[in-house]
C-alpha positions in Angstrom: 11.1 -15.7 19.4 14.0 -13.1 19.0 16.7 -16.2 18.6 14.3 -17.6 15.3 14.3 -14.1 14.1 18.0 -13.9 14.5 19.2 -16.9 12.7 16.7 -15.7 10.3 18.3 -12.2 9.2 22.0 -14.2 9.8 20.5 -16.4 7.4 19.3 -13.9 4.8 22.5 -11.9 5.2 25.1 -14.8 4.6 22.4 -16.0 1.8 22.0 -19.5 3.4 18.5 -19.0 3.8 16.8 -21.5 2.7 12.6 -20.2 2.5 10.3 -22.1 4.3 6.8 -23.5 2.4 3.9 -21.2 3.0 1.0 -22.5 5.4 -2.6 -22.6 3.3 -4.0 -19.2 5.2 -0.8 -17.4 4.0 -1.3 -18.6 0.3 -5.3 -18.0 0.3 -4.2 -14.4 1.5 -1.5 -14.2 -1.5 -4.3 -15.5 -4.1 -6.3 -12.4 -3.5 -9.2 -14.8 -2.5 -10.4 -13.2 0.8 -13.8 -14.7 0.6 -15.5 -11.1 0.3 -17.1 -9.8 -2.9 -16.2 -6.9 -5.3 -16.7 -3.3 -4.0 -18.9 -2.0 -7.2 -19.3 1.5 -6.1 -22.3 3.5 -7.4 -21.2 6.1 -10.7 -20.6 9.8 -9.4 -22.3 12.2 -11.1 -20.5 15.2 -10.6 -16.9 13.2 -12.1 -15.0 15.0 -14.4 -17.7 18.1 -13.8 -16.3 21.4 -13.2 -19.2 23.1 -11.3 -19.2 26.8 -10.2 -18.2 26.4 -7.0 -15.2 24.0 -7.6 -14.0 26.7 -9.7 -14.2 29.6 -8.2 -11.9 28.1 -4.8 -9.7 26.8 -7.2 -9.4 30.7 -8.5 -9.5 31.9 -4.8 -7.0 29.3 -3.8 -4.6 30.0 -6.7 -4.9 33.4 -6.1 -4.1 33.5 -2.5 -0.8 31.2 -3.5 0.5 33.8 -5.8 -0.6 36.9 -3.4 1.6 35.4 -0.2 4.1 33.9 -2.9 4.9 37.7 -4.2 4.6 38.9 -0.9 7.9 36.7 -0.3 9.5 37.1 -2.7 9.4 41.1 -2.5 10.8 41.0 1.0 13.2 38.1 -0.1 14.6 41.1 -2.7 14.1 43.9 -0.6 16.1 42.1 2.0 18.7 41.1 -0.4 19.1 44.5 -2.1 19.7 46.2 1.3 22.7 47.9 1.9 22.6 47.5 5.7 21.2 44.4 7.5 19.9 45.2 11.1 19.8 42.2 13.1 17.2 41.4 15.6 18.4 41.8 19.5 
């Protein structure tokens, strides 16, 4: 197994590989012929919809972003604008 997967990447890297004809299972799988019908999924109501709920945790969620996002960057300037830096112990 490992000696046909050998010649096989010294084959592709000297570019003497010469590709071998694909067996029928291989090609049926390529087609996109799987032998299984169409998903049709049922329509969704609520697509596209901005309901109450969905906004207000987007507002809560945006909100808590920009809360913790000023709270670092106030420390990061606080920190930066310090005259002395203590280091931890």
């Amino acid at each position: 197994m490992w000696l046909e997967v050998d010649k096989l990447l010294e084959g592709i890297h000297t570019g003497c590989y010469a590709p071998r004809p694909m067996s029928t299972a291989l090609a049926a799988a390529n087609t996109g012929d799987h032998g299984h019908q169409e998903l049709v999924l049922p329509p969704d109501r609520d697509f596209g919809n901005a309901s109450p709920g969905k906004i207000g945790m987007w507002i809560f969620l945006l909100s808590d972003a920009f809360s913790f996002g000023g709270l670092l960057l106030a420390y990061g300037i606080l920190r930066g604008g310090a005259q002395v830096w203590k280091h931890a112990r």
